[in-house]
C-alpha positions as CSV (number, residue, x, y, z in Angstrom):
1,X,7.9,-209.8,98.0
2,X,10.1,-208.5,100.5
3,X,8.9,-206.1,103.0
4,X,12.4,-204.5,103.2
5,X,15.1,-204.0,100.4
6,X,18.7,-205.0,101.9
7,X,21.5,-202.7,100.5
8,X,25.1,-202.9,100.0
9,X,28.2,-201.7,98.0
10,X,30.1,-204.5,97.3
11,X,29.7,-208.3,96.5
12,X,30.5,-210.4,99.0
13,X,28.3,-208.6,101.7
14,X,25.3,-209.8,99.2
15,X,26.6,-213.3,99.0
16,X,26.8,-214.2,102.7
17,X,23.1,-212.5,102.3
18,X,22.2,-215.1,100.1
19,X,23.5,-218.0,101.6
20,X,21.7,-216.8,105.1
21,X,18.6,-216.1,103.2
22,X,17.9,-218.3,100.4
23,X,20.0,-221.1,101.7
24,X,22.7,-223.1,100.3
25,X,20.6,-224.8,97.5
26,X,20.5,-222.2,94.8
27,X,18.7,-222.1,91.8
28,X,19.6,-218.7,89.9
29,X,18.4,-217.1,86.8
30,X,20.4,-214.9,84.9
31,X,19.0,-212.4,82.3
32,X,20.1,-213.2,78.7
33,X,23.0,-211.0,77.4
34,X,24.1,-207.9,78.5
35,X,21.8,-208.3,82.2
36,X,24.3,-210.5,83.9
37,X,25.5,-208.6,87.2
38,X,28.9,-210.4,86.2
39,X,30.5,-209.3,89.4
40,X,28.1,-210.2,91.7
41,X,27.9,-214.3,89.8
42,X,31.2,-214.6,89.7
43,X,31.1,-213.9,93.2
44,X,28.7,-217.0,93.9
45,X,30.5,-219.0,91.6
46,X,34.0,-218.3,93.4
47,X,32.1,-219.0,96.9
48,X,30.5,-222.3,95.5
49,X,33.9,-223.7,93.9
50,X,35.4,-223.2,97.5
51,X,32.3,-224.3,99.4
52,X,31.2,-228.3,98.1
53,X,28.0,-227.9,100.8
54,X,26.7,-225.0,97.8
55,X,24.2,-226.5,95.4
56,X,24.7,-223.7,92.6
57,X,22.2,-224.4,89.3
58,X,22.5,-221.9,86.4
59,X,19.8,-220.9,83.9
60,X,20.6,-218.9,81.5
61,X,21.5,-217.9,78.1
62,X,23.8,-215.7,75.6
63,X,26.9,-215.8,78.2
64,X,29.1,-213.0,77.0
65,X,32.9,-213.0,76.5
66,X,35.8,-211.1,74.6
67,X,37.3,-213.0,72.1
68,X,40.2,-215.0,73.2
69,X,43.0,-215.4,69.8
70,X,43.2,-219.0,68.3
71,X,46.0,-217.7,65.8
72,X,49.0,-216.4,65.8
73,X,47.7,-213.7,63.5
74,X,44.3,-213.0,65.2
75,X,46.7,-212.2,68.4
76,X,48.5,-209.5,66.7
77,X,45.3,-208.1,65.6
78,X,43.1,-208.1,68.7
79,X,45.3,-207.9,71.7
80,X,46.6,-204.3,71.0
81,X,42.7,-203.4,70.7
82,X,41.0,-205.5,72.9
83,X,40.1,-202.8,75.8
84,X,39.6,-200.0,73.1
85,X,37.2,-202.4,71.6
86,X,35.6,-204.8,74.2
87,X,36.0,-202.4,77.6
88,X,37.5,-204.1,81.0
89,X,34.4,-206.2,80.2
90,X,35.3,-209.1,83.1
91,X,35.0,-213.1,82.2
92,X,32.2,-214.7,83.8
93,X,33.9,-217.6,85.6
94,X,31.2,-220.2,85.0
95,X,32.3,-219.6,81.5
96,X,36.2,-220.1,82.3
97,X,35.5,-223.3,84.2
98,X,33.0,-224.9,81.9
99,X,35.6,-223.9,78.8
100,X,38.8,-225.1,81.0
101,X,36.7,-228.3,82.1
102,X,36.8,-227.4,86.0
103,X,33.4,-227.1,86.6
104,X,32.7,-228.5,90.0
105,X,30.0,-231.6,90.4
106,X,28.0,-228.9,92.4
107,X,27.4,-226.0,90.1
108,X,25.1,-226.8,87.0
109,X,25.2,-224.5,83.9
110,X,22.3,-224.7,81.9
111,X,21.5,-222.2,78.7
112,X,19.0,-222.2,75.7
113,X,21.2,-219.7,73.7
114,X,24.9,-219.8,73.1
115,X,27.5,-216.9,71.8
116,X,28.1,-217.9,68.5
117,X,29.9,-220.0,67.6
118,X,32.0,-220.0,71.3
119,X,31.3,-223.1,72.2
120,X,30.8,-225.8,69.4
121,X,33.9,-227.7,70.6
122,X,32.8,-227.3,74.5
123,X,31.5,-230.9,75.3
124,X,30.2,-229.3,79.0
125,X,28.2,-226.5,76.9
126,X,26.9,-228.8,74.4
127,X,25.7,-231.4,76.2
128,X,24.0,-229.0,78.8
129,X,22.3,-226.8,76.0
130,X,18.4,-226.7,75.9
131,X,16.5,-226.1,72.7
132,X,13.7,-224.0,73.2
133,X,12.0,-221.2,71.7
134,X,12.3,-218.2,73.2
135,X,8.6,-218.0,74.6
136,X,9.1,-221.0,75.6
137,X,12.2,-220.3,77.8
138,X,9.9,-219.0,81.2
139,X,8.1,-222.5,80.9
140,X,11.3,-224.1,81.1
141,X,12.7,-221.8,83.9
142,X,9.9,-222.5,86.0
143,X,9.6,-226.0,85.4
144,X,13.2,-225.5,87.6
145,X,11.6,-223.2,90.5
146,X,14.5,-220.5,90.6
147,X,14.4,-219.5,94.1
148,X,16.9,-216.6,93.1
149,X,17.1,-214.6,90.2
150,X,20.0,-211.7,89.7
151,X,20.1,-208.6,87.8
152,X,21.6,-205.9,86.3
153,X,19.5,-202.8,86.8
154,X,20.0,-199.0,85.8
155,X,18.8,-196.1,88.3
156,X,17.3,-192.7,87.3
157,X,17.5,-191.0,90.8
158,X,15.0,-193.1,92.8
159,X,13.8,-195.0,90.5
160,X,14.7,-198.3,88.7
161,X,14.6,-199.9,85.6
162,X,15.3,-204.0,84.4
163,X,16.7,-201.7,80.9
164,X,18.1,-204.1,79.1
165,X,16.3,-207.7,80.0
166,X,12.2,-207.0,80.0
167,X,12.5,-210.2,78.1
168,X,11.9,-213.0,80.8
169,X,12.0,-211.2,83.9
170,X,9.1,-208.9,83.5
171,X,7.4,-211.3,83.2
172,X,9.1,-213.7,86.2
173,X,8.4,-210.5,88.2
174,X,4.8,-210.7,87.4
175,X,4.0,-214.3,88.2
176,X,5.6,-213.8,91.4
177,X,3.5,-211.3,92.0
178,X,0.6,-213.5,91.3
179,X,1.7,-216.7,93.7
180,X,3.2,-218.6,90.8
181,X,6.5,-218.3,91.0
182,X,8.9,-217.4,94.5
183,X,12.1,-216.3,94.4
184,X,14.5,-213.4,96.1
185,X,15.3,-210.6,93.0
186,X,18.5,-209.0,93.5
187,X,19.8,-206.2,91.6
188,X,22.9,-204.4,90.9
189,X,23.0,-201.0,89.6
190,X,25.2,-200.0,86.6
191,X,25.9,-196.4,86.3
192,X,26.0,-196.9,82.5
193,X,23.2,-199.0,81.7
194,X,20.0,-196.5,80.1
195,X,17.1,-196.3,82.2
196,X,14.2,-197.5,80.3
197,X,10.9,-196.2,81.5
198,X,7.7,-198.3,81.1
199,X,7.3,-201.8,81.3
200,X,10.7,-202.4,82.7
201,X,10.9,-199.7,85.9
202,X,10.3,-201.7,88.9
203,X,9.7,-200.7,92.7
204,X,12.7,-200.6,95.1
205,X,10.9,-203.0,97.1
206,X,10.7,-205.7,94.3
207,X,14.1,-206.1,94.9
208,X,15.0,-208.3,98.4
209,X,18.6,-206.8,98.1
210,X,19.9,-204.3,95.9
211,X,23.7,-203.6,95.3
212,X,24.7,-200.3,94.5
213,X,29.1,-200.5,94.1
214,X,30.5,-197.7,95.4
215,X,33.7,-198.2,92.6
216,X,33.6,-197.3,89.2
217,X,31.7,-200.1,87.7
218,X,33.2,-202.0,85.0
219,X,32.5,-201.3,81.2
220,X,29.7,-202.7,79.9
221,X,29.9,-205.8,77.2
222,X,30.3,-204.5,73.4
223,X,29.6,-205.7,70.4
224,X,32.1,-204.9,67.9
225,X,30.8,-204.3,64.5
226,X,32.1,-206.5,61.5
227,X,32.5,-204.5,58.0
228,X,29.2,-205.0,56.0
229,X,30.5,-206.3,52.6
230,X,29.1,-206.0,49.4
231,X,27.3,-209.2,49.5
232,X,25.8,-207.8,52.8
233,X,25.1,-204.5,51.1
234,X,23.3,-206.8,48.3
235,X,21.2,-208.7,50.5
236,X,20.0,-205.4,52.1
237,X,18.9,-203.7,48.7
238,X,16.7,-206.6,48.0
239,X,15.4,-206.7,51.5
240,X,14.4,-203.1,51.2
241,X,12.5,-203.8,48.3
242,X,10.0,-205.8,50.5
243,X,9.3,-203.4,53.1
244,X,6.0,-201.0,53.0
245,X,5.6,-198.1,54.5
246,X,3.0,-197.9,57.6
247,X,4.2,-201.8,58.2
248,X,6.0,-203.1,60.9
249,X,9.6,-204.5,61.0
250,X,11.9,-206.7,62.7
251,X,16.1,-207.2,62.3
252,X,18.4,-208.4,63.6
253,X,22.0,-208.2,64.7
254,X,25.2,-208.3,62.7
255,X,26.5,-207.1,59.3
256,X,23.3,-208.0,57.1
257,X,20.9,-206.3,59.9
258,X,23.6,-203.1,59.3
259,X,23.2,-203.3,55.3
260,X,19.0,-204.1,55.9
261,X,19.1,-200.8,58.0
262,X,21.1,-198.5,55.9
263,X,19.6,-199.7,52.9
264,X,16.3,-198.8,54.2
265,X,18.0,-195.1,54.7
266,X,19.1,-195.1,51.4
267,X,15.5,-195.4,50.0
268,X,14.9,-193.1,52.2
269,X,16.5,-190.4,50.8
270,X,15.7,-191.0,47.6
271,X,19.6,-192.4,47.4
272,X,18.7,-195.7,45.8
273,X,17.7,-195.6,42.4
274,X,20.9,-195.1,40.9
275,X,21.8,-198.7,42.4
276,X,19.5,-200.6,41.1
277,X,20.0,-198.9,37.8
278,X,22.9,-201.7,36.4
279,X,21.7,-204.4,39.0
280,X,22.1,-208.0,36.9
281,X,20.2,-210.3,38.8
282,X,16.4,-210.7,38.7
283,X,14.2,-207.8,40.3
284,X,11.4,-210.1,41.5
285,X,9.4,-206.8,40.2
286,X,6.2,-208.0,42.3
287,X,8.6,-206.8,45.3
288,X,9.1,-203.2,44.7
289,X,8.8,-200.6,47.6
290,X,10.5,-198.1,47.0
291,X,10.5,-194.1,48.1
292,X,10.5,-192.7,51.3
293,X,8.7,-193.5,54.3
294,X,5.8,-191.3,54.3
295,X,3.7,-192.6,57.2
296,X,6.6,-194.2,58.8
297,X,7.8,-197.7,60.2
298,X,6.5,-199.4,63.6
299,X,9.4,-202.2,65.2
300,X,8.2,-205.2,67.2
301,X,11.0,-207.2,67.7
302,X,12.8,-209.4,70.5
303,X,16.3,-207.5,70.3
304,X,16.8,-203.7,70.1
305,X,19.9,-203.5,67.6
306,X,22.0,-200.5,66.5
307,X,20.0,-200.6,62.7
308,X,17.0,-200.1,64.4
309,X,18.0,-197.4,66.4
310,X,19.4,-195.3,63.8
311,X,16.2,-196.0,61.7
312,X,14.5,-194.4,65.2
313,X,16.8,-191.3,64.9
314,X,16.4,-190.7,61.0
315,X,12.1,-190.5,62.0
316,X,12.1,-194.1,59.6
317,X,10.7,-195.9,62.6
318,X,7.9,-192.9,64.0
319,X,4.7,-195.1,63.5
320,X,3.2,-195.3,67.3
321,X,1.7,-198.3,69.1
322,X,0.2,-197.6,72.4
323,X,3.1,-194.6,72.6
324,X,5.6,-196.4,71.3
325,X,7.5,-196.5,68.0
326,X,9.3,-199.4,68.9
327,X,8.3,-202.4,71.5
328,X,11.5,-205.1,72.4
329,X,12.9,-207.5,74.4
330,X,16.1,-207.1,75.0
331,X,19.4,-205.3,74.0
332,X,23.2,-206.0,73.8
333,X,25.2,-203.6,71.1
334,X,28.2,-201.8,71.5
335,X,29.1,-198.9,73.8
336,X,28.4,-196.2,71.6
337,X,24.6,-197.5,70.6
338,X,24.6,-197.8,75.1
339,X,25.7,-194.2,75.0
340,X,23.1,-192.9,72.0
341,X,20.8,-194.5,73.9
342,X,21.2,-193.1,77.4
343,X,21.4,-189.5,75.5
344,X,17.8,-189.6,74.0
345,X,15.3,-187.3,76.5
346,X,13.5,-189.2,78.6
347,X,10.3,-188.5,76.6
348,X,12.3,-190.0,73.5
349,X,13.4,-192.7,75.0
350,X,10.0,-193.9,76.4
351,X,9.0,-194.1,72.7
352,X,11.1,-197.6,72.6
353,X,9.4,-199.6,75.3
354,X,11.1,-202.3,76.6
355,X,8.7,-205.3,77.0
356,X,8.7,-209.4,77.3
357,X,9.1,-211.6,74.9
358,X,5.9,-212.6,75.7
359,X,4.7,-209.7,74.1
360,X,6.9,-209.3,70.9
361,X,7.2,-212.5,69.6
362,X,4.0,-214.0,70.7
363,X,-0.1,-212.7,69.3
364,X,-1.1,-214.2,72.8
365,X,-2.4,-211.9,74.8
366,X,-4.7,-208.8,73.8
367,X,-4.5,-210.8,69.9
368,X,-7.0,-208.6,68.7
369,X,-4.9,-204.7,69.2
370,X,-1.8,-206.7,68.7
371,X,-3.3,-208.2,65.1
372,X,-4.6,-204.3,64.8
373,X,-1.3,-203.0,65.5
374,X,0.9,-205.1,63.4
375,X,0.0,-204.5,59.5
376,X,2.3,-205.3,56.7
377,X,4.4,-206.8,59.0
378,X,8.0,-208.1,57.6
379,X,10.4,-210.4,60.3
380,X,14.1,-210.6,58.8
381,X,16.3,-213.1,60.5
382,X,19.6,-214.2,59.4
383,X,20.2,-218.5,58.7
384,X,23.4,-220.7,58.0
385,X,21.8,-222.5,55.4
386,X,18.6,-223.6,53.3
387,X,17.5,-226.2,51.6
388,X,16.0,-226.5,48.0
389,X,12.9,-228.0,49.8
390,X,12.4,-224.4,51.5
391,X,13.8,-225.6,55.2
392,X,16.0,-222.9,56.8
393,X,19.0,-224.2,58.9
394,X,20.1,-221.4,61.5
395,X,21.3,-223.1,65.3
396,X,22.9,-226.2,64.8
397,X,25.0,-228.7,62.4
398,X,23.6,-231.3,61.3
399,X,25.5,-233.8,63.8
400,X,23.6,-232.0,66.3
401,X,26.6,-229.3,67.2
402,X,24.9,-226.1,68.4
403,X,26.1,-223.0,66.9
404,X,24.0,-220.7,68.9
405,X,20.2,-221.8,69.4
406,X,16.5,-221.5,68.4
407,X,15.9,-218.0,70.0
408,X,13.1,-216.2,68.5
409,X,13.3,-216.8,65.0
410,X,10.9,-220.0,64.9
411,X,8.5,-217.3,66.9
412,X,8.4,-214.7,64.0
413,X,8.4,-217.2,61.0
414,X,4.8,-218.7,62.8
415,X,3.6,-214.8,63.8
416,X,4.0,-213.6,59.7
417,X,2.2,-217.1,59.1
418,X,-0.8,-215.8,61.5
419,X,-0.8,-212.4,60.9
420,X,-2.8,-211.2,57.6
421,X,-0.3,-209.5,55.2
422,X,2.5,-210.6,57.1
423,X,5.9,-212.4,55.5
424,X,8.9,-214.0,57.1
425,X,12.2,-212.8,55.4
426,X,15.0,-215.4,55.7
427,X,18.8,-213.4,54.4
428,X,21.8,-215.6,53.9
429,X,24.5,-215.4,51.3
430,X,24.5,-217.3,48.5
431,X,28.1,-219.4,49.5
432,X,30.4,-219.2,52.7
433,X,34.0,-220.6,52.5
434,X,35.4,-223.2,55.1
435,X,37.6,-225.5,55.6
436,X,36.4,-228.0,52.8
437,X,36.5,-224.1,50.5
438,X,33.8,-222.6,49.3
439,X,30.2,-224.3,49.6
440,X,26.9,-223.3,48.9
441,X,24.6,-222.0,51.5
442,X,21.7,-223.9,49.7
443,X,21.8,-227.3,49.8
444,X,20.0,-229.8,48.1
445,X,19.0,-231.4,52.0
446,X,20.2,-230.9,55.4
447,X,20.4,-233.7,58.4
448,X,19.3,-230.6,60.8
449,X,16.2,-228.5,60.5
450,X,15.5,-224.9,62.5
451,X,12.2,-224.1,60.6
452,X,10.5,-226.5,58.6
453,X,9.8,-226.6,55.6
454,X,5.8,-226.0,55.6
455,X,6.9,-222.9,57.3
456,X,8.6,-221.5,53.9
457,X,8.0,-218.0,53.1
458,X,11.0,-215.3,51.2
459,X,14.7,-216.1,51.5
460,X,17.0,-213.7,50.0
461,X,20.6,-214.0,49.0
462,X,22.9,-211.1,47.4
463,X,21.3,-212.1,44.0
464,X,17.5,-211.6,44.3
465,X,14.7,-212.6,46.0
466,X,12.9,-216.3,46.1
467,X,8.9,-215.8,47.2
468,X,8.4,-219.7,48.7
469,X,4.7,-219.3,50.2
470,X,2.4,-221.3,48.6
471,X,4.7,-222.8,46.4
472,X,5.0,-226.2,45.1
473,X,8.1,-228.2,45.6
474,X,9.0,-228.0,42.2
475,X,8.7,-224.1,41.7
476,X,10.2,-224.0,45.3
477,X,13.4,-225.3,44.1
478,X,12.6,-223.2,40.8
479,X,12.7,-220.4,42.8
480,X,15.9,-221.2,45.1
481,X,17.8,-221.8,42.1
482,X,17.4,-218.6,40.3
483,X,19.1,-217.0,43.8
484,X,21.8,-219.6,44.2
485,X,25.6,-219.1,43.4
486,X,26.1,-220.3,39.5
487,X,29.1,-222.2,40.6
488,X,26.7,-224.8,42.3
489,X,23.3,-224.2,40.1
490,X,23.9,-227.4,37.9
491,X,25.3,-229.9,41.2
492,X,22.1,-228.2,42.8
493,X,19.8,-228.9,39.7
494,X,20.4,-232.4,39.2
495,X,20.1,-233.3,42.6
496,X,16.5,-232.2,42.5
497,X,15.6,-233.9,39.1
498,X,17.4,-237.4,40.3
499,X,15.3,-236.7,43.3
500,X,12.0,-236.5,40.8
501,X,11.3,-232.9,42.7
502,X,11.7,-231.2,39.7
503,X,11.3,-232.0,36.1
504,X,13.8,-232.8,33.6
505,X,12.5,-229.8,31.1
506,X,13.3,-227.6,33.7
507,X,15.9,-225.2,32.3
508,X,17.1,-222.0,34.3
509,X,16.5,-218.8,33.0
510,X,19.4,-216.9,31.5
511,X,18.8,-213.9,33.5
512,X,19.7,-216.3,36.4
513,X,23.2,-217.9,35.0
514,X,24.8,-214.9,36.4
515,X,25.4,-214.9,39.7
516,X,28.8,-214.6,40.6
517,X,30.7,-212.1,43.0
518,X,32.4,-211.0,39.6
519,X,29.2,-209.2,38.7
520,X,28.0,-208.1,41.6
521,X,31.1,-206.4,42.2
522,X,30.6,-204.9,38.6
523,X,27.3,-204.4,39.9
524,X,28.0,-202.4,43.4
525,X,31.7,-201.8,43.5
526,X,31.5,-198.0,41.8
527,X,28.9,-197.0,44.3
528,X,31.4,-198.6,47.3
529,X,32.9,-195.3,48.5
530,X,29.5,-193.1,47.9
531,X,26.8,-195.4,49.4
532,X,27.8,-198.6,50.6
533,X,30.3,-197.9,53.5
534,X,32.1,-200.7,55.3
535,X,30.5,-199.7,58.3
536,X,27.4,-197.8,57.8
537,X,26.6,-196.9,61.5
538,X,30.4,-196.3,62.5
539,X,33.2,-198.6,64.2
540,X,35.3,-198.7,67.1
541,X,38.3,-200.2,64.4
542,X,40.9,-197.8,63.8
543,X,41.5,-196.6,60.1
544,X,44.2,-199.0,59.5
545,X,42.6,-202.0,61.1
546,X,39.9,-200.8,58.9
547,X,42.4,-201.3,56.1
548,X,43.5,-204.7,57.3
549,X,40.1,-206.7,57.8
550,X,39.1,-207.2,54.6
551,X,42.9,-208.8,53.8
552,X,42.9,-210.7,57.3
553,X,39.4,-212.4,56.6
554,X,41.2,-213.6,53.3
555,X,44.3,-214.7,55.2
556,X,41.9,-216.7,57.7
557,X,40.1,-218.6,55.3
558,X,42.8,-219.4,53.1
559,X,45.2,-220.5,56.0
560,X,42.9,-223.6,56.5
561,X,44.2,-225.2,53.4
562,X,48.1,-225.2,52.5
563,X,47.1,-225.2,48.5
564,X,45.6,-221.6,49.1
565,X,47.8,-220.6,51.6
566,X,50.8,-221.0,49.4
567,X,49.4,-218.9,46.5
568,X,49.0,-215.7,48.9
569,X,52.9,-216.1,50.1
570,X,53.5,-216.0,46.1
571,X,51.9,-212.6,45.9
572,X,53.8,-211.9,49.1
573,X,57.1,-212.0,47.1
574,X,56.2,-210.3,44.3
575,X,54.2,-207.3,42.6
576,X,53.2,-204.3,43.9
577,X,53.0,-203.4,47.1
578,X,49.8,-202.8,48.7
579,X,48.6,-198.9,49.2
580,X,49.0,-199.4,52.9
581,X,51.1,-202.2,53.0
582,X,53.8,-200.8,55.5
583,X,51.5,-199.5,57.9
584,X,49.5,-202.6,58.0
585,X,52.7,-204.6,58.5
586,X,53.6,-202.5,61.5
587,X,49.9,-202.2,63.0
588,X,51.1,-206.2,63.2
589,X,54.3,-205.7,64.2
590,X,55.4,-207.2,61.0
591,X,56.9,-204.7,59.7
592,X,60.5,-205.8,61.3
593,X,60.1,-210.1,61.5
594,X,62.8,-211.3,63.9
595,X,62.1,-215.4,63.3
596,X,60.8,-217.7,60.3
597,X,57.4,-217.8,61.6
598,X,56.9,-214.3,61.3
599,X,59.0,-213.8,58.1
600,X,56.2,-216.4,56.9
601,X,53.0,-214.9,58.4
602,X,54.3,-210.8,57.1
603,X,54.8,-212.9,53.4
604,X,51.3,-213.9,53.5
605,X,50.1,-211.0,54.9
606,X,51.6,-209.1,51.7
607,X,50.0,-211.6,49.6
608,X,46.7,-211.3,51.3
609,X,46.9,-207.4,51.2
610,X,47.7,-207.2,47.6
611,X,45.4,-209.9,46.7
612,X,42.4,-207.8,48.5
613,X,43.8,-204.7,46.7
614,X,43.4,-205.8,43.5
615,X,40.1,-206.9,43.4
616,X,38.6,-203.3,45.1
């Protein structure tokens, strides 16, 4: 530990410090996510690209970036909005070089947890990916012996706070303190960032220099929400069925985290009933919680998202742990969720404690109060695919392509196998539509694995619930069937029986030979303005690109193929217009097309628009 804490207001002073200090062989870890002092990195970077004698090696994971247009079309919709939504949020130059293929031979880039799905065609990124689970990821750091580690920190008068990233260094700051680990800790303050007492605040003199910019600081990174459809919105009903009051619950990010959340609200106040009343699919009546949330919910989870943090507002999430109603790892969300946040009183916001991962995902450590502490409890994570065998698919293709990376869910599937009472919730919808068109999300087998399939526990599509613990193979696949998309139930079905898995008097149940979006649009499209918003905890989208993202996501997925591309230009020339359809056009700017590509994009635009229209 440093006996004195260097300060400074701008970058480059606190890179010659480094190179005077720590020497020109660097070994840096960067926090996860939103912790990046992006400024003071891509200072390093810049001096290590024009200084060959600087031996710069990365750790890190979950590099951020705003979205860069690969269409035509995406351009028009994202680089009018791009600061509204994203902020002056800066590239991190490792990123640009790795991406543009300029990495120098003396910096190294190494991360167990990409931005989906950023990098899939980025040889660099691939080949230098590690697979590890998260608890796991301090093992791997140290095997590396950082000798620097940089951060960005938030400041509440004298004191300071690692806010958003508890999740590794917490615990790197604790090992040094112990002998095993030596490194410099640098921080920079954000102005924005919350201050997150607890765990997290750390003493000035941890800190061998600490970087306070005397310039407005740059915005922090936002996520932009993504409308929750109603297959979302389905998914999240049945998830809420499955959650008990007094337990303990972990989501995560995106759309079906959103629709888990709000669903959970919905129960809540005593809003739900009248959806379930026409529901089509199977109940799975042994799942059925329901009411409001007497006693209240507890959180442990590795990433503090926007669902959870309304569910904290509404008093949902009240149950206390040690003080806490909610214990996480990290956070990365958009500006507003930052601003919410930094708003609560200090007293309120000490009731989400930011810890390690080491804590959250893990029963090592004090097993017995965190056994004690953790009843009922229900993990939710997200996956790409599963198989009929029970095996969930959620980092990689199955040519070994990583999509994103292990993270924490392979921690909470093995922590609701060890906990009493406990389940492990995998959500995915029941299809997804690609290049090849529309495919089913459960697939008979899978050359790529994420959890195995001993670890089998609930999976949930938009229609129902499958309960897979315990089960043999052939009720597994039983049970996988009756949630799958009818459209692939027979392929699906005699797959298994040519496999022997299942036998040939198997016959699905009726109630099950209904799954189609046609009736779950019957099902939930009446209650579409009343309960099931597009986005349920607000957006940063205006109201006309509101309007347009429903009819874009259309246009994107049917421009990969020219035999559905043509039908929308059809629409485009005929019918009805669309409600909105001038506006959108202009939101474009193709309202006025001045050449044939653009004449041809506004047609299918139309067609897109009118198409979307007539199904809501």
């Amino acid at each position: 530990m440093p006996e004195t804490t260097e300060h400074f207001t701008s970058d480059d002073p606190v890179i010659d410090w480094i190179l005077k200090t720590v020497g020109h062989d660097l070994r840096v870890a960067l926090p996860l996510g939103l912790g990046k002092p992006v400024t003071l990195i891509n200072a390093l970077v810049r001096r290590a690209c024009n200084d060959p004698s600087i031996r710069l090696e990365i750790f890190t994971a979950l590099t951020l970036e705003r979205p860069d247009p690969s269409s035509d079309m995406e351009r028009r919709f994202l680089e009018p909005a791009l600061d509204r939504l994203f902020g002056d949020y800066p590239q991190i130059e490792y990123a640009r070089l790795l991406r543009a293929g300029k990495l120098p031979d003396n910096i190294r880039v190494t991360e167990f947890f990409l931005q989906a799905p950023n990098w899939v065609k980025v040889q660099a990124a691939q080949q230098s990916y590690v697979s590890a689970n998260y608890t796991h990821a301090l093992d791997v750091l140290l095997d590396q012996k950082p000798n620097l580690v940089l951060q960005l920190l938030a400041r509440d008068g004298q004191n300071h706070s690692l806010s958003c990233n508890t999740d590794i260094s917490s615990d790197l700051l604790r090992l040094r303190k112990q002998g095993a680990a030596d490194f410099a800790f640098v921080g920079q303050v954000h102005a924005d960032l919350p201050f997150m007492p607890g765990t997290g605040e750390i003493a000035q003199s941890e800190c061998a220099a600490l970087m306070t910019p005397d310039a407005p600081p740059h915005d922090l990174f936002s996520v932009v929400k993504q409308p929750v459809s109603l297959q979302d919105h389905a998914i999240g009903l049945h998830a809420s069925r499955l959650i008990r009051d007094a337990g303990t619950l972990q989501i995560g990010i995106g759309q079906i985290g959103d629709a888990i959340a709000h669903a959970l609200t919905l129960r809540h106040d005593d809003q739900i009933a009248p959806l379930w009343a026409d529901c089509p699919f199977p109940r799975a009546e042994r799942f059925n919680e329901c009411g409001p949330f007497q006693s209240g919910l507890y959180s442990v989870t590795e990433m503090l998202v926007d669902g959870l943090l309304a569910l904290f507002e509404r008093g949902i999430i009240r149950r206390e742990v040690d003080g806490a109603a909610i214990h996480a790892g990290f956070f990365l969300d958009s500006r507003d969720f930052y601003a919410r946040l930094k708003a609560l009183p200090l007293q309120e916001r000490a009731r989400i404690a930011m810890m390690p991962v080491s804590f959250t995902n893990s029963l090592l450590g004090d097993e017995e109060a965190k056994r004690a502490a953790r009843p009922q409890a229900r993990f939710i994570n997200s996956a790409m695919m599963v198989t009929l065998l029970g095996a969930v698919v959620s980092d990689a293709t199955e040519d070994g392509t990583v999509v994103s990376g292990v993270g924490g869910q392979f921690n909470f599937v093995h922590q609701a196998f060890a906990l009493r009472d406990a389940r492990a919730i995998i959500t995915l919808p029941a299809t997804r539509q690609g290049k090849s068109g529309l495919t089913s999300n459960i697939r008979w087998s899978y050359g790529h694995v994420t959890i195995p399939r001993h670890l089998r526990d609930i999976v949930v599509t938009e229609y129902g619930i499958a309960d897979l613990r315990g089960k043999s193979d052939a009720d597994t696949i039983a049970a996988l069937l009756e949630v799958s998309d009818s459209r692939f139930q027979k392929e699906l079905e005699d797959k298994a029986k040519a496999a022997g898995k299942l036998p040939d008097s198997y016959r699905l149940p009726d109630a099950a030979r209904n799954n189609t979006p046609e009736a779950l649009q019957t099902w939930l499209g009446p209650h579409r303005d009343d309960h099931l918003p597009s986005f349920p905890f607000g957006t940063d989208f205006t109201d006309i690109e509101q309007y347009l993202l429903p009819a874009l996501g259309d246009l994107r997925r049917a421009s990969a193929r020219i035999s559905t591309l043509l039908p929308l230009m059809r629409d485009g020339l005929r019918g009805e217009p669309a409600r909105r359809e001038q506006d959108a056009l202009k939101r474009m700017a193709l309202d006025q097309p001045d050449s044939l590509k653009a004449r041809l994009s506004a047609l299918a635009l139309r067609g897109a628009l009118r198409q979307h229209e007539g199904r809501v």
